[in-house]
The first five atom37 places (N, CA, C, CB, O) and aatype in JSON, in Angstrom:
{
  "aatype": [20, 20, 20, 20, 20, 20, 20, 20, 20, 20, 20, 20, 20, 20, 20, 20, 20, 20, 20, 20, 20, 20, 20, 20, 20, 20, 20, 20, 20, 20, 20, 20, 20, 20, 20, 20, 20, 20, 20, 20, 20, 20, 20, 20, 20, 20, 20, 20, 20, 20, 20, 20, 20, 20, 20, 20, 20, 20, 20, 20, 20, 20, 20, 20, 20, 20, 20, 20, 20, 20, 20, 20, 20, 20, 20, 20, 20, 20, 20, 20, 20, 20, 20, 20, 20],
  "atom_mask": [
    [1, 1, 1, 1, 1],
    [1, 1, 1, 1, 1],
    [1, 1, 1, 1, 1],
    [1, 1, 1, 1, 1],
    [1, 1, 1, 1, 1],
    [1, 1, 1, 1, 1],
    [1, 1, 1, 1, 1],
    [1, 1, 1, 1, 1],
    [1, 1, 1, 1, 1],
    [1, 1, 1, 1, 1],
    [1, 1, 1, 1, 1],
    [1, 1, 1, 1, 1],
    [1, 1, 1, 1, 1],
    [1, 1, 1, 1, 1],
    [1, 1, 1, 1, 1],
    [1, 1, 1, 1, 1],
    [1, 1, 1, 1, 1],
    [1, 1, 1, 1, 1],
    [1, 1, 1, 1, 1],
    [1, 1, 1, 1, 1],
    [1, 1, 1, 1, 1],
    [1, 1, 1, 1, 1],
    [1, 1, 1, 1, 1],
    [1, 1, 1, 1, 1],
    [1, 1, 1, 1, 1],
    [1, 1, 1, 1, 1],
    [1, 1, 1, 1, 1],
    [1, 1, 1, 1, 1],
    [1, 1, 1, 1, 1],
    [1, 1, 1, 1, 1],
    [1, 1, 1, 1, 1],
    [1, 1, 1, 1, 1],
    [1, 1, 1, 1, 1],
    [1, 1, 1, 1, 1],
    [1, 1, 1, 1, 1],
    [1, 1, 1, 1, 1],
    [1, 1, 1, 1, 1],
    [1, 1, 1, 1, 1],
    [1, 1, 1, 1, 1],
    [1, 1, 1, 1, 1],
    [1, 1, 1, 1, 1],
    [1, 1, 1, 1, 1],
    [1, 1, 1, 1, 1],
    [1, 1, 1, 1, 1],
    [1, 1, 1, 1, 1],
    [1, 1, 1, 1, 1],
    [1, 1, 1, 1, 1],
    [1, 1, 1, 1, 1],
    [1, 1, 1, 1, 1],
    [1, 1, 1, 1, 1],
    [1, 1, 1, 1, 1],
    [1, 1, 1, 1, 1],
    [1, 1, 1, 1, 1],
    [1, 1, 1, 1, 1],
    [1, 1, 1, 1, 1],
    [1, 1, 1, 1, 1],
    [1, 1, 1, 1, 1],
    [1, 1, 1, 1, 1],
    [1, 1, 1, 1, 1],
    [1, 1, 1, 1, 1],
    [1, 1, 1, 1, 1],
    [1, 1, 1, 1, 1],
    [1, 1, 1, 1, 1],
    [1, 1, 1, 1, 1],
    [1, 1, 1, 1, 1],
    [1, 1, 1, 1, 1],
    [1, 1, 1, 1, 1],
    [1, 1, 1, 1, 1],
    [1, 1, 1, 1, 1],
    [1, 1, 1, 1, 1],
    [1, 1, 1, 1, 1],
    [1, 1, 1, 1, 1],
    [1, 1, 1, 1, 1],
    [1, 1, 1, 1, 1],
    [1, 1, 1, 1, 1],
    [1, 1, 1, 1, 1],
    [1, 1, 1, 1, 1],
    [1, 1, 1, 1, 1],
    [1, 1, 1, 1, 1],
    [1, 1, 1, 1, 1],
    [1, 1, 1, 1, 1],
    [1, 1, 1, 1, 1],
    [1, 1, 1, 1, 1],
    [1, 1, 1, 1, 1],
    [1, 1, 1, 1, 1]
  ],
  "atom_positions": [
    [[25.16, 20.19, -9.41], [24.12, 20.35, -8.43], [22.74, 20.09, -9.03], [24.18, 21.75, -7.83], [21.96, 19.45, -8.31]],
    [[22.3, 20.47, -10.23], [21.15, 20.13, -10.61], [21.17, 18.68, -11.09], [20.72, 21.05, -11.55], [20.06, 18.17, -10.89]],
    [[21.94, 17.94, -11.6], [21.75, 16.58, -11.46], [21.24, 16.12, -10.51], [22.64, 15.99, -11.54], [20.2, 15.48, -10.62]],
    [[21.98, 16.39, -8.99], [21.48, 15.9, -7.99], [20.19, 16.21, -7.63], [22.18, 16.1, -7.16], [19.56, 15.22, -7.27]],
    [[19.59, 17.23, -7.6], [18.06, 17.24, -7.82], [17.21, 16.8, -8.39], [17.71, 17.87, -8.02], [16.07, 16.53, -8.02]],
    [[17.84, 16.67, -9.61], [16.87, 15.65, -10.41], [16.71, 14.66, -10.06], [17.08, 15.34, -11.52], [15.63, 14.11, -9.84]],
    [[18.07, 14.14, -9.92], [17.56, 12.71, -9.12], [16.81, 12.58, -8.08], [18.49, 12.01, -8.63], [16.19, 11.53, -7.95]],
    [[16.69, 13.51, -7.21], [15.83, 13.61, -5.9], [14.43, 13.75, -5.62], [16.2, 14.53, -5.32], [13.72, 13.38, -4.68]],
    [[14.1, 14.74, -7.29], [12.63, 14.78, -7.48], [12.77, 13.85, -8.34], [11.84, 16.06, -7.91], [11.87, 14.18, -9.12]],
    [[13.33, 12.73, -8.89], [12.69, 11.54, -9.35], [12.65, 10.63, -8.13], [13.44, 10.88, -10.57], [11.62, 9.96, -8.13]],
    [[13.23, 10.47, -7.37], [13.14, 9.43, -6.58], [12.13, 9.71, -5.67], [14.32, 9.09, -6.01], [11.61, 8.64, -5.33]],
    [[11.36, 11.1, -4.84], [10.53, 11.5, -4.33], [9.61, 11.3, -5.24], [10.7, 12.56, -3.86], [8.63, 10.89, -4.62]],
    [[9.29, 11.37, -6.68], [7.98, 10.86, -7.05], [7.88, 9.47, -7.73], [7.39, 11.82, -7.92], [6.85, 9.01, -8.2]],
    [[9.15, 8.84, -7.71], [8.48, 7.57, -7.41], [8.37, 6.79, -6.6], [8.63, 6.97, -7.89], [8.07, 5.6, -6.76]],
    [[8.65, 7.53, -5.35], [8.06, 7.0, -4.16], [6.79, 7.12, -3.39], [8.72, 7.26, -3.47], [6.39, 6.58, -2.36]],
    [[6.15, 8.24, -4.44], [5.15, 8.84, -4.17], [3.75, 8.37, -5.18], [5.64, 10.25, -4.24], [2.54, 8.38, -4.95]],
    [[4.53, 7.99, -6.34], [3.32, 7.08, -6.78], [3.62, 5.55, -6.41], [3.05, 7.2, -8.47], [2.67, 4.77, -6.48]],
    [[4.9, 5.04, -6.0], [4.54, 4.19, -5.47], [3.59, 3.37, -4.33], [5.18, 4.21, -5.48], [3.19, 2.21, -4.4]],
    [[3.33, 4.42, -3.2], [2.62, 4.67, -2.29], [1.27, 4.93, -3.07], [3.2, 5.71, -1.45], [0.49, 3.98, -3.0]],
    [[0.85, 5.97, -3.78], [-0.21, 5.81, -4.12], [-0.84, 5.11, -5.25], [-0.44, 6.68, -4.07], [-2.04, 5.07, -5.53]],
    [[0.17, 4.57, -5.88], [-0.68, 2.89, -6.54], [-0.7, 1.53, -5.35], [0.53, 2.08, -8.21], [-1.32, 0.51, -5.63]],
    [[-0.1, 1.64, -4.28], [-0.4, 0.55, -3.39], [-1.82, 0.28, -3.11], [0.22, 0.76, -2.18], [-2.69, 1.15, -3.06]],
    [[-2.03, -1.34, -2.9], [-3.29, -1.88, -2.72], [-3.88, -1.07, -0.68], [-2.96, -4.06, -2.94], [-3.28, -0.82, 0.37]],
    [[-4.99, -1.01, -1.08], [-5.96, -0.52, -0.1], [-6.13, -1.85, 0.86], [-7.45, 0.04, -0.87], [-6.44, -2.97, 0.44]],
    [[-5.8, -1.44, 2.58], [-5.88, -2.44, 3.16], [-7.33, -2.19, 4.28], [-4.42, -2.7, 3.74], [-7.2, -1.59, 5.35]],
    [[-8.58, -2.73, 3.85], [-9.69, -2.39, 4.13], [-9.87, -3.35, 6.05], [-10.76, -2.88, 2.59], [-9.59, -4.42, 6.6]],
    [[-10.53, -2.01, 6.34], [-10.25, -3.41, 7.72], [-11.58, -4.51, 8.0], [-10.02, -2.5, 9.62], [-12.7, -4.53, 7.5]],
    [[-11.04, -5.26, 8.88], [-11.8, -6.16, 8.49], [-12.28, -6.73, 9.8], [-11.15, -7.06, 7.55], [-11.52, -7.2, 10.64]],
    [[-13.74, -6.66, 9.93], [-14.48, -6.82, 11.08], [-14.93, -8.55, 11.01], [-15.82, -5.65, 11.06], [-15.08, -9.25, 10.01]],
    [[-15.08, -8.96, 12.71], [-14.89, -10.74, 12.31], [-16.48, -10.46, 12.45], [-13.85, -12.27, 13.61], [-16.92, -11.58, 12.19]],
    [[-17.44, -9.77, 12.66], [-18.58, -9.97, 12.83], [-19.76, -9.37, 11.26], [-18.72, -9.25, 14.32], [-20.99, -9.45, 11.32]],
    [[-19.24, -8.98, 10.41], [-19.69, -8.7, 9.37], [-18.83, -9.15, 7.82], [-19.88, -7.38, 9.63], [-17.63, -9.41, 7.83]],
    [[-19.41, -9.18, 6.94], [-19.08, -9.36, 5.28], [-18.35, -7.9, 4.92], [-20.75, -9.62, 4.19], [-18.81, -6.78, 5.17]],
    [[-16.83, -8.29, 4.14], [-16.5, -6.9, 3.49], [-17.45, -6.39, 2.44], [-15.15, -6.95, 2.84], [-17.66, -7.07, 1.44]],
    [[-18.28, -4.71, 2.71], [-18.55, -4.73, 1.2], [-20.31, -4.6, 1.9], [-17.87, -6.48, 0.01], [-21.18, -3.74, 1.77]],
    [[-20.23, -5.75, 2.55], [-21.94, -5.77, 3.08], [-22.65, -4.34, 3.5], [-22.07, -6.77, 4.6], [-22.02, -3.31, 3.27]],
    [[-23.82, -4.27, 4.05], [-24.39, -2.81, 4.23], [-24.13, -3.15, 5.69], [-26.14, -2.31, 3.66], [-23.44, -2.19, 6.02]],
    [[-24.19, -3.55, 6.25], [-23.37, -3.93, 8.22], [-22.0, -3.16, 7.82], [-22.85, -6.34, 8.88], [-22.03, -2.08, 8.41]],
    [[-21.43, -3.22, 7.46], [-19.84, -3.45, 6.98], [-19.75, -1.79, 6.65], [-19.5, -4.77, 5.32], [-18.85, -1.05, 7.06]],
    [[-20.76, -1.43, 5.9], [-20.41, 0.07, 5.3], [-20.92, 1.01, 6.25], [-21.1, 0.42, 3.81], [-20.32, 2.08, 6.33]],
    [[-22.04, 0.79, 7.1], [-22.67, 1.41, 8.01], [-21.65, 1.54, 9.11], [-23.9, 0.74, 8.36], [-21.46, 2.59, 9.73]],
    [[-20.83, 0.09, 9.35], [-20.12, 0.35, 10.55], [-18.78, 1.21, 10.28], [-19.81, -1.02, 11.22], [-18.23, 1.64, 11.29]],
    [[-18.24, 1.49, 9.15], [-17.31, 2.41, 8.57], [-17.88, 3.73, 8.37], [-16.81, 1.92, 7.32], [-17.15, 4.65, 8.75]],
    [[-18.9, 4.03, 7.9], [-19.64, 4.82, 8.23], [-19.2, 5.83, 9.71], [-20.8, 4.01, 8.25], [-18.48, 6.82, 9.79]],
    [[-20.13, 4.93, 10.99], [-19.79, 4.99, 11.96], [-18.51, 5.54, 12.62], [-20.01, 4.14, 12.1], [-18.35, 6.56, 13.29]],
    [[-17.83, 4.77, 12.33], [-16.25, 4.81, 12.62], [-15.66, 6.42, 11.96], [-15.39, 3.26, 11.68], [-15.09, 7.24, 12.67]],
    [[-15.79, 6.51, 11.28], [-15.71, 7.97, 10.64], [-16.67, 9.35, 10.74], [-15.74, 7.7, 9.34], [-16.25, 10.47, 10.46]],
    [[-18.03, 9.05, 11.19], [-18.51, 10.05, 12.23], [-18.23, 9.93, 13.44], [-19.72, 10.18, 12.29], [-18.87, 10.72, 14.14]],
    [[-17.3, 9.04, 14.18], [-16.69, 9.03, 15.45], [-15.73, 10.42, 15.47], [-15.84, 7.57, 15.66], [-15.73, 11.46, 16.14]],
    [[-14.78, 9.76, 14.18], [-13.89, 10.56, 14.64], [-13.91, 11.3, 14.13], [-12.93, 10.35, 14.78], [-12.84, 11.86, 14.4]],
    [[-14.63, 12.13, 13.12], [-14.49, 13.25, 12.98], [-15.13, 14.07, 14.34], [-15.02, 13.49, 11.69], [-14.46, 14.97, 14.85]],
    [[-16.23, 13.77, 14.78], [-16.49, 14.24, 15.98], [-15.39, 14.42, 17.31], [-17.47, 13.45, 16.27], [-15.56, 15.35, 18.1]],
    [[-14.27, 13.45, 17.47], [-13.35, 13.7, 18.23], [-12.15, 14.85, 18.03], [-12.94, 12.58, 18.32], [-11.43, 15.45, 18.83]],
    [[-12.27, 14.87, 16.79], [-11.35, 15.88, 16.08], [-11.99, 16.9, 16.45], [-11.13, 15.83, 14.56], [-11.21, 17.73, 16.91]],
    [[-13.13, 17.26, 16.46], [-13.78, 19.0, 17.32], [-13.79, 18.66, 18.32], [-15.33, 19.79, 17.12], [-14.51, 19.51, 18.86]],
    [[-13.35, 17.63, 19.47], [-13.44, 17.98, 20.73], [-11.87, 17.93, 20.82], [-14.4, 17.04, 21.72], [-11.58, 18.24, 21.98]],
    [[-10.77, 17.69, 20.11], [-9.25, 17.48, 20.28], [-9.17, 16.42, 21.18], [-8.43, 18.72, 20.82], [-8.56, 16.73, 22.2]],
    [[-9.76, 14.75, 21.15], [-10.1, 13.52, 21.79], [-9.07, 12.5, 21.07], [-11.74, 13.13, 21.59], [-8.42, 11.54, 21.49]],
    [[-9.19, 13.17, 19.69], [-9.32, 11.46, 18.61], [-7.58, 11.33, 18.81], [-10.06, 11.64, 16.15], [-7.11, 10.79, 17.8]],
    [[-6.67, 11.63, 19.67], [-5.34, 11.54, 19.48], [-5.86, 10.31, 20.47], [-4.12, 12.87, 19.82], [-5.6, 9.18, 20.05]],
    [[-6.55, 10.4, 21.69], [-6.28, 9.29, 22.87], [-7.29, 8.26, 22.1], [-6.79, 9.8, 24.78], [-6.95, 7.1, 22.33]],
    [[-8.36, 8.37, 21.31], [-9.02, 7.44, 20.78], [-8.29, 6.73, 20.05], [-9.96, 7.8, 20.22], [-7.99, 5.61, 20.47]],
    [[-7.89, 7.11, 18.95], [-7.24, 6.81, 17.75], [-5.98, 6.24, 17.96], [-7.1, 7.91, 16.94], [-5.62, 5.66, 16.94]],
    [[-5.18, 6.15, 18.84], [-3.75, 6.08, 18.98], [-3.2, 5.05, 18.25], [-3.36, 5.94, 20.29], [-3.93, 4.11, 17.96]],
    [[-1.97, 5.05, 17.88], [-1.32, 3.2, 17.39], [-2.13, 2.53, 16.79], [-0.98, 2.05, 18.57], [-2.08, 1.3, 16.81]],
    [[-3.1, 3.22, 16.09], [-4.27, 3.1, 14.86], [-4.78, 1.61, 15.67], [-3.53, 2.92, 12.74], [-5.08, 0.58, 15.05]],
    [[-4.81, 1.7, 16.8], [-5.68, 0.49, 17.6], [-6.74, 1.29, 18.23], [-4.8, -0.45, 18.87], [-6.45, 1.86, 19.28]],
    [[-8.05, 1.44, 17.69], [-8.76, 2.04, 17.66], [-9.57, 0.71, 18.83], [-9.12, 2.6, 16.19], [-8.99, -0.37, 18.73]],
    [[-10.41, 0.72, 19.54], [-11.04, -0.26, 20.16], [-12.24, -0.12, 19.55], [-11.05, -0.23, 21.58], [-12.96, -0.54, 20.46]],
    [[-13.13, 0.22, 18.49], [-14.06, -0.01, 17.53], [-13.72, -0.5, 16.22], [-14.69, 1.02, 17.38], [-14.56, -0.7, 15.35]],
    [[-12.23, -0.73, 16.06], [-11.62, -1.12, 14.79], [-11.47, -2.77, 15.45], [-9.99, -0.1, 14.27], [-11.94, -3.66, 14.74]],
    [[-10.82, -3.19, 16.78], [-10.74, -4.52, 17.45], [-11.99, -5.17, 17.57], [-10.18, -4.42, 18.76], [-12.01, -6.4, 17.51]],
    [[-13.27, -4.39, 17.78], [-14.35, -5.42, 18.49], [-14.63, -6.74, 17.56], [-15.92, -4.58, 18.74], [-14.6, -6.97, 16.36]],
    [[-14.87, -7.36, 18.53], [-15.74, -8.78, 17.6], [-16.96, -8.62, 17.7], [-15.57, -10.39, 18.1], [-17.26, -9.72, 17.23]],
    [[-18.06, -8.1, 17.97], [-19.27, -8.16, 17.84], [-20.07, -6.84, 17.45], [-19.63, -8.7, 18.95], [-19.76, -5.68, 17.73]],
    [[-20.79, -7.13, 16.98], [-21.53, -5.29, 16.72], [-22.05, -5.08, 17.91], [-22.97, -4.96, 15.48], [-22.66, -4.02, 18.05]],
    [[-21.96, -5.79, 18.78], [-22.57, -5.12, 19.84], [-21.35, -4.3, 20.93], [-23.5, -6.32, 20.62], [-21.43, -3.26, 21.57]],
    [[-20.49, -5.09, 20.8], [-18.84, -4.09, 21.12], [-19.09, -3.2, 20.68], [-17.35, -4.38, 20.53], [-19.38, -2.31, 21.48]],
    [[-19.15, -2.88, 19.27], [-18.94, -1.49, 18.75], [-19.96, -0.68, 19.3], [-18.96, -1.37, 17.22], [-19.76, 0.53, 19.27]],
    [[-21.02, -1.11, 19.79], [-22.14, -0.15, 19.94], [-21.85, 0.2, 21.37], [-23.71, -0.76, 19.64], [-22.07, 1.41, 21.41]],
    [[-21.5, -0.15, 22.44], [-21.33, -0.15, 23.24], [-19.88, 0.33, 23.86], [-21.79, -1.02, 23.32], [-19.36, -0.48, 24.62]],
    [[-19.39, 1.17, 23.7], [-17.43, 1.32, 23.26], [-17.7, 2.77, 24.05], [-16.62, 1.45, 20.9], [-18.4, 3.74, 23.74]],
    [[-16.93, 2.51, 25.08], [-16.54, 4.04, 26.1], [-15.83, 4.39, 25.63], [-16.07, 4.2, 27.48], [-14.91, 3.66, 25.27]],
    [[-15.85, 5.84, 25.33], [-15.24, 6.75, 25.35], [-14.4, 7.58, 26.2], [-15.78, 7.11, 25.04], [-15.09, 8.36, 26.87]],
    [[-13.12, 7.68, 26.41], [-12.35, 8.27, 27.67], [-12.5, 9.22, 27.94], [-11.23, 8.31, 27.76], [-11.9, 9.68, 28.91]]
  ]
}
């Protein structure tokens, strides 16, 4: 029986640093430079969204299927302009 555990907490942590040595998949807006100050401001943004939805219990209908409709826009002016349900 303890064999089998061992093996289990080896295979749970190297699945677990596998996951956390994986490359970072940054998203990527067609209307700004990755990296740019547009680019960091609008991530910025995007993350005082939702933490703000998270105190109203919102960001499940915002956020859903990580298709965020401020993560889709093509223009900064989409993003600025983005109803909220």
């Amino acid at each position: 029986m303890t064999n089998i555990k061992q093996i289990t907490k080896k295979r749970q942590y190297r699945a677990a640093k596998k996951h956390l040595n994986s490359n970072i998949k940054y998203p990527d807006f067609a209307w700004t430079d990755v990296g740019s100050e547009e680019y960091l401001n609008a991530i910025d943004d995007i993350d005082d969204m939702y933490r703000k939805m998270l105190e109203i219990g919102k960001a499940a209908e915002v956020f859903h299927d990580k298709k965020c409709p401020m993560m889709s826009a093509e223009t900064k002016q989409e993003i600025q302009n983005i109803e909220i349900p």
